[in-house]
C-alpha positions in Angstrom: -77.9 -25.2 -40.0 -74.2 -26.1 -39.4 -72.2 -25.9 -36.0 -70.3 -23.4 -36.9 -73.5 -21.3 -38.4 -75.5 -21.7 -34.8 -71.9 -20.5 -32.9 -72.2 -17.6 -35.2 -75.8 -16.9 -34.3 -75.1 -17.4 -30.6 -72.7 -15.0 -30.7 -74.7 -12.4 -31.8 -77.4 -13.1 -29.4 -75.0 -12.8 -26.7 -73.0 -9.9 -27.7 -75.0 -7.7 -24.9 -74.1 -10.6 -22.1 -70.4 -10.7 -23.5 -69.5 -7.1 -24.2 -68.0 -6.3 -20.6 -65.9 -10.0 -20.5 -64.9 -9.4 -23.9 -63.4 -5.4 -22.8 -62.2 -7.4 -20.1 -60.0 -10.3 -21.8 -59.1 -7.7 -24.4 -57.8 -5.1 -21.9 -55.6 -7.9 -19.8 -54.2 -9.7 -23.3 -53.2 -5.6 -23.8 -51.3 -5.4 -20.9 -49.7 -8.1 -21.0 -48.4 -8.4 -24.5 -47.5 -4.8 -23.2 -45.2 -6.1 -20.1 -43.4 -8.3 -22.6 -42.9 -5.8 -25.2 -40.8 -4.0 -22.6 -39.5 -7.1 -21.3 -38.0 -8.2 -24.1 -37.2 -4.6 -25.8 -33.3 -4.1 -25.7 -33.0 -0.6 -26.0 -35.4 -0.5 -22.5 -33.4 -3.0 -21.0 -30.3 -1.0 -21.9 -31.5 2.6 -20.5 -32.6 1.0 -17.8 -29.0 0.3 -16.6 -27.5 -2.5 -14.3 -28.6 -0.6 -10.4 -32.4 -2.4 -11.5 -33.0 -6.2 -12.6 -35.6 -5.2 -14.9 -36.0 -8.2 -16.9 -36.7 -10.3 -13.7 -39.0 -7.1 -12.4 -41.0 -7.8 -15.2 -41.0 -11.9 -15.5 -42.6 -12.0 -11.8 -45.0 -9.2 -12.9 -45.9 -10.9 -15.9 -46.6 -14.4 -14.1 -48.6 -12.1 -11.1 -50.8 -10.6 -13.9 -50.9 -14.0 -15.4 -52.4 -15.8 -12.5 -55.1 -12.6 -12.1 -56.3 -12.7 -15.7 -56.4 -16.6 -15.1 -58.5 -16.3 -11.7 -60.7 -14.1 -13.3 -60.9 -15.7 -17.2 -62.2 -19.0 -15.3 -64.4 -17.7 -12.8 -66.5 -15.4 -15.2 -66.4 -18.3 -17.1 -68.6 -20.5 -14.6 -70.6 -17.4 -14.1 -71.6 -17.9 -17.7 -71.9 -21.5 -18.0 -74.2 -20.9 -14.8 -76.4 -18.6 -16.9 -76.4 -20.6 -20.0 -77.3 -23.5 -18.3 -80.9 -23.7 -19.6 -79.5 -22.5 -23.1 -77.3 -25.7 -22.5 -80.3 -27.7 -22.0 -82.6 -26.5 -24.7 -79.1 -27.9 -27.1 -79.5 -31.1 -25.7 -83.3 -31.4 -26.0 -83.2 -30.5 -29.6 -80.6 -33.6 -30.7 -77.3 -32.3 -29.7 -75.3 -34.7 -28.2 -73.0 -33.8 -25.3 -70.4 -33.9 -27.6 -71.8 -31.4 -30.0 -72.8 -29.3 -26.9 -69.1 -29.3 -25.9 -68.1 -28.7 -29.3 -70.3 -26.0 -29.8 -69.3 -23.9 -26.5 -65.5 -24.6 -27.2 -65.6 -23.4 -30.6 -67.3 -20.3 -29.2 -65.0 -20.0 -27.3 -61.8 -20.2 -29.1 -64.0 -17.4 -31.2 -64.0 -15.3 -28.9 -60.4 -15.8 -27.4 -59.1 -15.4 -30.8 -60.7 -12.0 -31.1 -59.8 -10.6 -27.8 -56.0 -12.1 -28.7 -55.9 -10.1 -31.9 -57.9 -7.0 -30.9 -55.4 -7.1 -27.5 -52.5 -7.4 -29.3 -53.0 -4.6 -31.9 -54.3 -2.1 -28.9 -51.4 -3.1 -26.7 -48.6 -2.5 -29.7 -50.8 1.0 -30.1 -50.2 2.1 -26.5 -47.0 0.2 -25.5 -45.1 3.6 -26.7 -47.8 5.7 -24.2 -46.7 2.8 -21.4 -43.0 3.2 -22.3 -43.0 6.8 -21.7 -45.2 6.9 -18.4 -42.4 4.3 -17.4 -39.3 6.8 -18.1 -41.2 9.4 -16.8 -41.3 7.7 -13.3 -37.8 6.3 -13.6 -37.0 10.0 -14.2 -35.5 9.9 -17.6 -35.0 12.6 -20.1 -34.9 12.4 -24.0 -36.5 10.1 -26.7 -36.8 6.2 -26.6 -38.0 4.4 -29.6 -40.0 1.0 -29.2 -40.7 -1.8 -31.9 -43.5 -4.1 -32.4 -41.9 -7.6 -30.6 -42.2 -10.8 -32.6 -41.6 -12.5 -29.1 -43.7 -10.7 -26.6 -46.3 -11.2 -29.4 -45.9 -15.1 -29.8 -45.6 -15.5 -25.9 -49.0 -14.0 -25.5 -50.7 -16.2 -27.8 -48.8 -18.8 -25.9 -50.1 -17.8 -22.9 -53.7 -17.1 -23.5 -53.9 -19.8 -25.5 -53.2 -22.6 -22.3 -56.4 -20.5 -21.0 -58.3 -21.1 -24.0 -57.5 -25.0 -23.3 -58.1 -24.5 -19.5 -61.4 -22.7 -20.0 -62.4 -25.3 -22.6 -61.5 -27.9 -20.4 -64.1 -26.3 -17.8 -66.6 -25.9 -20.6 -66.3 -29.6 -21.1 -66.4 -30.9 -17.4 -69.3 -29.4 -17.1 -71.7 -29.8 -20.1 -70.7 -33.7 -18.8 -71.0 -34.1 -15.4 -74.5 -32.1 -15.7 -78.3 -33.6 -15.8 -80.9 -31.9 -17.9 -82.7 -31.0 -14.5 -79.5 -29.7 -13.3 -79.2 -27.8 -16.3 -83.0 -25.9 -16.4 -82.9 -25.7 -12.4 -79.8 -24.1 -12.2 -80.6 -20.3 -12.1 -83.6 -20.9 -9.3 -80.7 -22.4 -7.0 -80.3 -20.0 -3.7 -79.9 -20.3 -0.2 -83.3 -20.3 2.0 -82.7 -18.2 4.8 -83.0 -20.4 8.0 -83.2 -19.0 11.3 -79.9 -19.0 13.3 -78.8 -20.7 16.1 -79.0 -17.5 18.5 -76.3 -17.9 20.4 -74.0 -19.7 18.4 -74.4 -16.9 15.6 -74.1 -14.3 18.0 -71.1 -15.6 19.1 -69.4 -16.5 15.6 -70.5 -12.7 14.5 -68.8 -11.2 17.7 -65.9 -13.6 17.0 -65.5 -12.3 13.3 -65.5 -9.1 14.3 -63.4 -10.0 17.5 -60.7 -11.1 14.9 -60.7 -8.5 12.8 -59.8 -5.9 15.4 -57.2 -8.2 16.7 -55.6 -8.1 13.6 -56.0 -4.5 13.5 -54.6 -4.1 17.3 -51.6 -6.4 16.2 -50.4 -4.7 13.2 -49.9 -2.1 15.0 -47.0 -3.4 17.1 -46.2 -6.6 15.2 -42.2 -4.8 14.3 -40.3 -7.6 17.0 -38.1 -10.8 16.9 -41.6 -12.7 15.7 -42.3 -10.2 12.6 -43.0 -13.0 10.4 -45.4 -15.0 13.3 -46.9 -11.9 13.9 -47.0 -11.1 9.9 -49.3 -14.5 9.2 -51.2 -14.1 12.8 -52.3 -10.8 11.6 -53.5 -12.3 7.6 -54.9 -14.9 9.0 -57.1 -13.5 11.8 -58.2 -10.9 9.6 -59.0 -13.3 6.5 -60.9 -15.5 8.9 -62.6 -12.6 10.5 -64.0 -10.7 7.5 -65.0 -14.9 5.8 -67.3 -14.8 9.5 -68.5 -11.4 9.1 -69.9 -12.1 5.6 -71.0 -15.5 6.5 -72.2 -14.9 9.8 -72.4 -11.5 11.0 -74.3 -9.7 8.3 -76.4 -12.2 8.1 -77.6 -13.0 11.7 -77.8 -9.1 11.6 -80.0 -9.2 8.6 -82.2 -11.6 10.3 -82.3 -9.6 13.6 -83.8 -6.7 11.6 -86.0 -8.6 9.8 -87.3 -10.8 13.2 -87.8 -6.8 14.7 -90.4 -5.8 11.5 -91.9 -9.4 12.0 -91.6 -10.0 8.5 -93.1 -6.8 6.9 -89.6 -5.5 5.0 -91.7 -3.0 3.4 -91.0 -2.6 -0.4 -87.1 -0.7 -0.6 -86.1 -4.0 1.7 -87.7 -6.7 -0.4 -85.7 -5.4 -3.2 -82.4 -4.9 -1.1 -82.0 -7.0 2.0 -84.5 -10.0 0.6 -82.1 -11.2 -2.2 -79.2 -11.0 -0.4 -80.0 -12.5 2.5 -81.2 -15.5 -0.1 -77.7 -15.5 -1.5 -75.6 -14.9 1.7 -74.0 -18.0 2.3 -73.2 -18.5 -2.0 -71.9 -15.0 -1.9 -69.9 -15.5 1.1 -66.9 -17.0 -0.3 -66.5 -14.9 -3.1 -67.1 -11.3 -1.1 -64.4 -12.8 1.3 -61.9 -13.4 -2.0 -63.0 -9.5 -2.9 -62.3 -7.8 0.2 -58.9 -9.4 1.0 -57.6 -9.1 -2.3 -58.9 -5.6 -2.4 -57.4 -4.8 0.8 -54.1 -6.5 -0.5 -54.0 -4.5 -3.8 -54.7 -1.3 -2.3 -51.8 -1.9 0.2 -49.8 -2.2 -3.0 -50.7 0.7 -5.0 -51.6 2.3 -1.8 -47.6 1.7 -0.3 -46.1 1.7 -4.1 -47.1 5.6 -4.3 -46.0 6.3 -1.2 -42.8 5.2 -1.5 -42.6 6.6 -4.6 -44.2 10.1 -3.7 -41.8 10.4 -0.7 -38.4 9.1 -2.8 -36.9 12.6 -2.7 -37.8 13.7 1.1 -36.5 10.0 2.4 -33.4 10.5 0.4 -33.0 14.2 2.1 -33.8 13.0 5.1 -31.2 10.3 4.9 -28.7 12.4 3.7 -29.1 15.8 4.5 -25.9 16.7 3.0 -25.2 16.5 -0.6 -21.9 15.7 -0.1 -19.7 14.8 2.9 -16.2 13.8 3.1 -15.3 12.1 6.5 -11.3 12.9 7.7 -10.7 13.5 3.7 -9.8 17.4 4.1 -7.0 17.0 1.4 -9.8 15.5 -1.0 -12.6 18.1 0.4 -10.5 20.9 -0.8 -10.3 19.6 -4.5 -13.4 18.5 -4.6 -14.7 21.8 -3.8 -11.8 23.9 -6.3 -13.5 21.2 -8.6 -16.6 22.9 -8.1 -15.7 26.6 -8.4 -14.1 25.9 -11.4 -17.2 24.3 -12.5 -19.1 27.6 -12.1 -21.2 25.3 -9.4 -22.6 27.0 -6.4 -22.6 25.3 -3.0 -22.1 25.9 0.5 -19.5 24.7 2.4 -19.0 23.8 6.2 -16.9 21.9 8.4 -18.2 20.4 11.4 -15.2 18.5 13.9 -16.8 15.7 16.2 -15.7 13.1 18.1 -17.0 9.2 17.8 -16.7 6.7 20.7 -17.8 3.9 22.2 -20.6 4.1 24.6 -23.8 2.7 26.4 -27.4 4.0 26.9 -28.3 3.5 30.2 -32.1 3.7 31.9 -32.7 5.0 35.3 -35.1 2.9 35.8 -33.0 0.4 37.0 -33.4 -1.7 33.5 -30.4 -3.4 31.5 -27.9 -1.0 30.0 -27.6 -1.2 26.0 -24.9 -3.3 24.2 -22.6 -0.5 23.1 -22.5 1.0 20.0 -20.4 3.6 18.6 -21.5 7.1 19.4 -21.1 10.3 16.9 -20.8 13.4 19.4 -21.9 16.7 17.0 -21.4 20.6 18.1 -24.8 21.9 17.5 -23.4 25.4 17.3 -21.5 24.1 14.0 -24.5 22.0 12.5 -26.0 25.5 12.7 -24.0 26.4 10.4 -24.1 24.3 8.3 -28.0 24.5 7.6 -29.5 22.4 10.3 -32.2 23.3 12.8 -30.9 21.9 15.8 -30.9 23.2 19.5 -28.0 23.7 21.3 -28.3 21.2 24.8 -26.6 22.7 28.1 -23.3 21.6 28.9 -23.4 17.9 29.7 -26.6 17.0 27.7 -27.2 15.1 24.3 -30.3 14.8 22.2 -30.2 11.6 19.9 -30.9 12.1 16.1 -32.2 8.7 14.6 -34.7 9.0 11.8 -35.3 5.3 11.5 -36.0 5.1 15.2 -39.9 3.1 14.4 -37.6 0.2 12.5 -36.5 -0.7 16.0 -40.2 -1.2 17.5 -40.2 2.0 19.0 -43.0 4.2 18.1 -42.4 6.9 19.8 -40.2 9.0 22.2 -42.8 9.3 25.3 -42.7 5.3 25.6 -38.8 5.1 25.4 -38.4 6.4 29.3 -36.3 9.7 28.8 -34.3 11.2 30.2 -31.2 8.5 30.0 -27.8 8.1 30.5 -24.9 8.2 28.4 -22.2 6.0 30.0 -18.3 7.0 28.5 -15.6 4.3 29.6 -12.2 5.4 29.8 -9.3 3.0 31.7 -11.7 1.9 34.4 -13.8 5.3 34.9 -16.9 5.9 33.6 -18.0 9.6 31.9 -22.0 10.2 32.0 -23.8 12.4 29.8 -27.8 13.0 30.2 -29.8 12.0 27.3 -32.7 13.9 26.9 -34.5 13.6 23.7 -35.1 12.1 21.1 -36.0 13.7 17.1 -36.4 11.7 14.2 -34.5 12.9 11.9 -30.9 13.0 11.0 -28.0 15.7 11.1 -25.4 14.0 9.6 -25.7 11.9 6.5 -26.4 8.4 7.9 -23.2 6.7 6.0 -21.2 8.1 8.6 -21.0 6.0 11.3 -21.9 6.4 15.0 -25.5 7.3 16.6 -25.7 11.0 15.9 -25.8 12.7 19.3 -25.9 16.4 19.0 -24.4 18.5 22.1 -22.8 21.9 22.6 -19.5 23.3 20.9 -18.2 23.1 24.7 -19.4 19.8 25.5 -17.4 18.1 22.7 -14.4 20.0 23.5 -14.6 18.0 26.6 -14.6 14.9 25.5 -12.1 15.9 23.1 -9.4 16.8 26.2 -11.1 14.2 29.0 -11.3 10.9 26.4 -8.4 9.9 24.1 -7.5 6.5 25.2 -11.2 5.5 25.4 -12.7 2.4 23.6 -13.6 3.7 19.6 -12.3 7.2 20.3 -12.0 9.1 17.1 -12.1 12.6 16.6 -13.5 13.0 13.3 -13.4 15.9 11.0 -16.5 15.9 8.7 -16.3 18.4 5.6 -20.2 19.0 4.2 -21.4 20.5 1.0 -24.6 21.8 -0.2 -25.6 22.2 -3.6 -29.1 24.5 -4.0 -29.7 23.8 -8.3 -30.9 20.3 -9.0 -29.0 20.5 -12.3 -25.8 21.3 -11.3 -26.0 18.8 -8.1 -26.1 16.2 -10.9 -22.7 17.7 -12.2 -21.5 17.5 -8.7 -22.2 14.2 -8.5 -19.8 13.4 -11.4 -17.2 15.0 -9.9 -17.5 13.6 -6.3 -17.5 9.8 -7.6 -13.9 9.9 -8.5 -13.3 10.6 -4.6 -15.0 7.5 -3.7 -13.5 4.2 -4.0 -15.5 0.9 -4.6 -15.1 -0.2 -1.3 -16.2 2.7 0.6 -19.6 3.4 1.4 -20.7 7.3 1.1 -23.6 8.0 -1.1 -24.2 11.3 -1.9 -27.6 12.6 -2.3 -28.0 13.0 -6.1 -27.3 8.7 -6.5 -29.0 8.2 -4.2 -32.1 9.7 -4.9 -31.6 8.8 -8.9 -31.2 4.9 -7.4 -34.3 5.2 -5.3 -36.2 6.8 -7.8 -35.5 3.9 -10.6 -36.4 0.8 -8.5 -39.2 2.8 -6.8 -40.7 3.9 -10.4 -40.6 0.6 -11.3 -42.6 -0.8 -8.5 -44.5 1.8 -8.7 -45.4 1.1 -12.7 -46.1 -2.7 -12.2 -48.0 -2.2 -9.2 -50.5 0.4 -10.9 -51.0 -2.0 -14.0 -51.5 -5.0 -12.1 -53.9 -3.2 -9.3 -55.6 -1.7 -12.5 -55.7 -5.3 -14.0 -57.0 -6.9 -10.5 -59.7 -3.8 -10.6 -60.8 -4.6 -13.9 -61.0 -8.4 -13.0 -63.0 -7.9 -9.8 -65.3 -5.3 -11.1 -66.3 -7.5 -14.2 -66.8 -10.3 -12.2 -69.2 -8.7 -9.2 -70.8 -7.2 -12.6 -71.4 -10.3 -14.4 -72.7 -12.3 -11.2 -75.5 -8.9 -10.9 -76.2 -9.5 -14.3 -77.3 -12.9 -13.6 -79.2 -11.8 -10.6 -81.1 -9.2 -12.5 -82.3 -11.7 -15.2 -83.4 -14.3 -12.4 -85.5 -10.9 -10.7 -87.3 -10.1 -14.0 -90.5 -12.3 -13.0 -90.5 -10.1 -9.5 -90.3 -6.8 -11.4 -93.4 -8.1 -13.2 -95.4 -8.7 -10.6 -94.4 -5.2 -9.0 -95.5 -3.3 -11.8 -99.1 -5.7 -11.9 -99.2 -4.2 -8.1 -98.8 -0.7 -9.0 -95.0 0.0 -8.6 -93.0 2.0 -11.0 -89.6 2.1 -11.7 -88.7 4.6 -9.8 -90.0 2.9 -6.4 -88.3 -0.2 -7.8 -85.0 1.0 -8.9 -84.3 2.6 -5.2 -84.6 -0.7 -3.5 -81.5 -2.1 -6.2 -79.5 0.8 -6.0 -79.5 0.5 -1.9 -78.9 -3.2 -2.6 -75.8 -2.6 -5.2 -74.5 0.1 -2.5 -74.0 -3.3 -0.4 -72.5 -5.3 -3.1 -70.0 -2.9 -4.0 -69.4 -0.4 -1.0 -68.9 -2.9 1.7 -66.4 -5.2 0.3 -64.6 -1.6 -0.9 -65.2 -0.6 2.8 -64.1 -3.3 4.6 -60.9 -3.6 2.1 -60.0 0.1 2.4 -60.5 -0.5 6.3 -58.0 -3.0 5.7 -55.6 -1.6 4.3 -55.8 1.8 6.2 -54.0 0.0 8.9 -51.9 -2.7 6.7 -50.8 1.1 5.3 -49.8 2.4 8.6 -48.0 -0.8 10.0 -45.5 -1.0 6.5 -45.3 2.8 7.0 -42.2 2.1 9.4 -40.3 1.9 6.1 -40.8 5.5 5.4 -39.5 8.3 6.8 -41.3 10.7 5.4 -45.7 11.1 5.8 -47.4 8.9 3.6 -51.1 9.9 4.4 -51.6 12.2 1.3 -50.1 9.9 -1.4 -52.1 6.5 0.6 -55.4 8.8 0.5 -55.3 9.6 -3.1 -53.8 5.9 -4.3 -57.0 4.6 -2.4 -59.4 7.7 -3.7 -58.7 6.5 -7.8 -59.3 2.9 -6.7 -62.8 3.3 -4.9 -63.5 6.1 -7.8 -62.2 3.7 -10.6 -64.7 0.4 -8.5 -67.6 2.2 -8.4 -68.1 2.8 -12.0 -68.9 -1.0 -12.6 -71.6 -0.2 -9.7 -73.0 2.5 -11.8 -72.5 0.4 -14.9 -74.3 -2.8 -12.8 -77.4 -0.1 -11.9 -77.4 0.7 -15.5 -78.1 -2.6 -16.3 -80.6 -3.4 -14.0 -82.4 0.1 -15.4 -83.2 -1.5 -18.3 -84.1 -4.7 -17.0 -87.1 -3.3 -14.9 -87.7 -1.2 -17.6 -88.3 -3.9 -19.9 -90.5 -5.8 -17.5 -92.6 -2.7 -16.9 -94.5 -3.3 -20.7 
């Protein structure tokens, strides 16, 4: 029998081992011959438009999905090598040289890399059209777009997956050298033997993990200061380092507490569950550590991604709640809104007349008065009119409008010492105004400038007769529009950029949303493929490693059947022990990233807790069918030990 006859045969007997790795390999080579194909389309790159650098959106995506699929190719890798070890062995007992080993295994596995390239490219050419039109769909495009099979997206795949072809050969090579034959036929029986703990040195690294973790929890919860970024890597790191000691140390030294407490007598449902991993704790400590951080990290992407993009429209209104708003422009307001009429376009129209100083915030409370800042005084009585909800304050009151009020630190109003004072100068005298609330949102598009204060029609007329001559005084005349039909706000838009000159800054809403929506559907886009790709990857790999656990259990199925057990009795100790593989590290990483979620939620304005809960709900949904496919596998294992 020839080499290249006994890789053939080894395939076959393998298939069943390889069949997930293989999906695997084939589904990333997919997606990323996919992310080229619209790197490198023109026609994509050319809809697309200069507001987004989508080539370079997609070169950093590419390399991020490249280092996953690398991560993942070599560490399922060892997993195999580790279960072929013995397979290894026999090779070298029967006259194979360590050379013809390595030969062997790297011929399999260019095989094998070969397939998955050719199979990934033809599916990914297949589906790039269904990715391309998912894409415009997010970035919110209309109409047809062709796409082409790409001769370069192609030839940089096989470029690509070939260096991990050579890398994973490489490993194949290392190790068939640097391995005895005891090495190689001892290699599955290797396992941790549970020792009994220091007490109180594991009970105080187990508190101290756990310690850490709410830290890190507690912390990103007010980390938004001068030391963001400090407070950014105190936060990872405490919370890496405590969920490394709570796999390593806490579980375990609780694992051994319950044990100690049935003095040894686990009873059938624990032998199966708690037994093994408590054998394999400190192996699998690393990698559930790597799991449950780069969960938690990959959900905080999709998670935030969706939010952002979910809440695109509501931001933007928020932000602007005017379509339109021409600032001391009334000659251009007029045309503008003849424009419109003759247009056919329906709006609403209102003028609102303010006046804009310069002006502190001052505390009672005897603490430092605020730098000032230019102040935007705004009749409530004519914002009324306009459309917004406001109160009107009595005569000689304000109440501040500042939707991005939580970018500042402050989280909310009850902790920011209200009432205050609004201190006016004017040739040596000082005006006050009380300051009593604050609402976070805005009444005035924010590209106007000034803090929005709102106050009554009378209170403005005021400072309109009491102020000229004051530092930044400005009465300002602000001329809003509305436009209720989404497709004739887009017309509207047209017309309004010719008002606006390049160096003036006053979005309107329709841009802005359109601009918001393209760089958010693209984040949005990558982030789901590559959190799909790192799902995939992570899944495969806690698969393959209970693969290899279930063929090193067979012998202890065996003799549970010889003493009366059947697989049902049998099969509920693994399924409570796959509920701890796969739910905890999912747990702990959705914990995670629950509060990761809620510290970055300062950069919306709008509630994210719907879009975060459903982003995280497909994840968990999407991870737990390689647990159901891993209690599949270990079905028929125990059913094949029961004859």
């Amino acid at each position: 029998m020839t080499l290249f006859e006994l890789v053939i045969r080894s395939i076959r007997k393998n298939i069943k081992h390889y069949y997930l790795y293989f999906f695997a390999l084939i589904f990333s080579m997919s997606l990323y011959f996919v992310f080229a194909t619209l790197q490198h389309d023109s026609s994509v790159v050319e809809r697309m438009g200069s507001d987004v650098n989508f080539a370079t959106s997609f070169r950093v995506a590419g390399i991020l999905l490249l280092v996953i699929v690398a991560v993942f190719t070599v560490y399922a890798n060892s997993i195999f090598l580790k279960r072929r070890s013995k397979e290894i062995g026999l090779y070298q007992l029967i006259g194979l040289s360590k050379m013809g080993v390595a030969r062997f295994l790297i011929i399999e596995n260019m095989l094998l890399g070969l397939g998955a390239l050719l199979l990934g490219i033809g599916c990914g050419a297949l589906v790039s059209r269904l990715f391309l039109l998912i894409l415009m769909k997010l970035l919110g495009f209309e109409g047809i777009v062709g796409i082409a099979f790409s001769a370069t997206a192609a030839l940089q795949t096989v470029i690509v997956f070939a260096a991990l072809i050579i890398f994973t050969s490489v490993q194949m090579t290392l190790t068939v050298y640097r391995s005895t034959l005891l090495e190689l036929f001892n290699a599955e029986r290797q396992g941790d033997h549970p020792k009994k703990p220091k007490t109180i040195a594991a009970a105080f690294l187990a508190l101290l993990g756990i310690a850490l973790i709410i830290y890190g929890y507690d912390l990103s919860g007010h980390m938004v200061n001068d030391m963001l970024f400090f407070n950014m890597l105190l936060v990872l790191l405490s919370t890496i380092l405590g969920t490394y000691l709570l796999f390593r140390v806490t579980i375990g030294w609780l694992f051994y507490q319950f044990r100690k407490r049935k003095d040894g007598h686990l009873g059938l449902l624990n032998s199966l569950s708690l037994a093994p991993l408590m054998h394999r704790m400190k192996a699998n400590a690393n990698s559930l550590t790597l799991i449950t951080v780069l969960s938690a990290m990959t959900l905080t992407m999709v998670a935030l991604a969706y939010s952002l993009y979910f809440s695109a429209e509501s931001d933007t209104r928020i932000s602007l709640p005017y379509d339109f708003v021409f600032e001391n422009k009334e000659k251009d307001a007029k045309s503008f809104g003849a424009e419109l009429e003759k247009a056919g376009i329906r709006f609403d129209y209102q003028p609102v007349e303010a006046v804009r100083l310069k002006g502190r915030i001052s505390d009672p409370k005897g603490k430092a008065e605020e730098s000032a800042q230019g102040m935007l005084f705004l009749p409530a009585e004519q914002l009324q009119k306009a459309g917004m909800k406001v109160k009107v304050p009595p005569k000689g009151e304000a109440v501040l409008y500042d939707a991005r009020v939580n970018l500042e630190g402050k989280k909310d109003k009850e902790g920011m010492g209200f009432p205050k004072e609004i201190v006016l100068g004017k040739n040596g005298e000082t005006e006050k105004l009380r300051l009593t609330d604050l609402v976070i949102q805005y009444v005035m598009n924010y590209s106007v400038y000034g803090a929005q204060l709102v106050t009554s029609e009378a209170t403005v007329q005021e400072l309109e007769k009491s102020m000229p001559g004051s530092p930044g005084y400005e009465k300002v005349r602000l001329d809003t529009y509305q436009v209720p039909s989404k497709a004739e706000r887009a017309k509207a838009s047209a017309l309004y950029a010719k008002y606006v000159s390049e160096d003036d800054f006053e979005p309107d809403f329709h841009s802005q949303y359109e601009a918001a929506l393209h760089s958010l559907g693209l984040m949005m886009f990558i982030s789901a493929f590559l959190g799909l790709v790192f799902l995939i990857s992570t899944g495969s790999i806690l698969y393959f490693k209970q693969m290899t656990e279930a063929e090193q259990e067979k012998r202890s199925f065996k003799t549970l059947r010889q003493l009366g057990f059947d697989e049902k009795d049998i099969m509920k100790g693994i399924v409570r022990k796959q509920l701890f593989v796969f739910a905890i590290p999912l747990l702990i990483g959705i914990l995670h990233s629950v509060f990761a979620v809620k510290a970055a939620s300062i950069l919306v304005l709008s509630d994210i807790t719907v879009p975060s809960v459903i982003a995280m709900g497909l994840y968990a949904l999407i991870y737990f069918v390689f647990a159901v496919l891993t209690i599949g596998y270990y079905r028929k294992i125990v059913k094949n030990a029961m004859f």
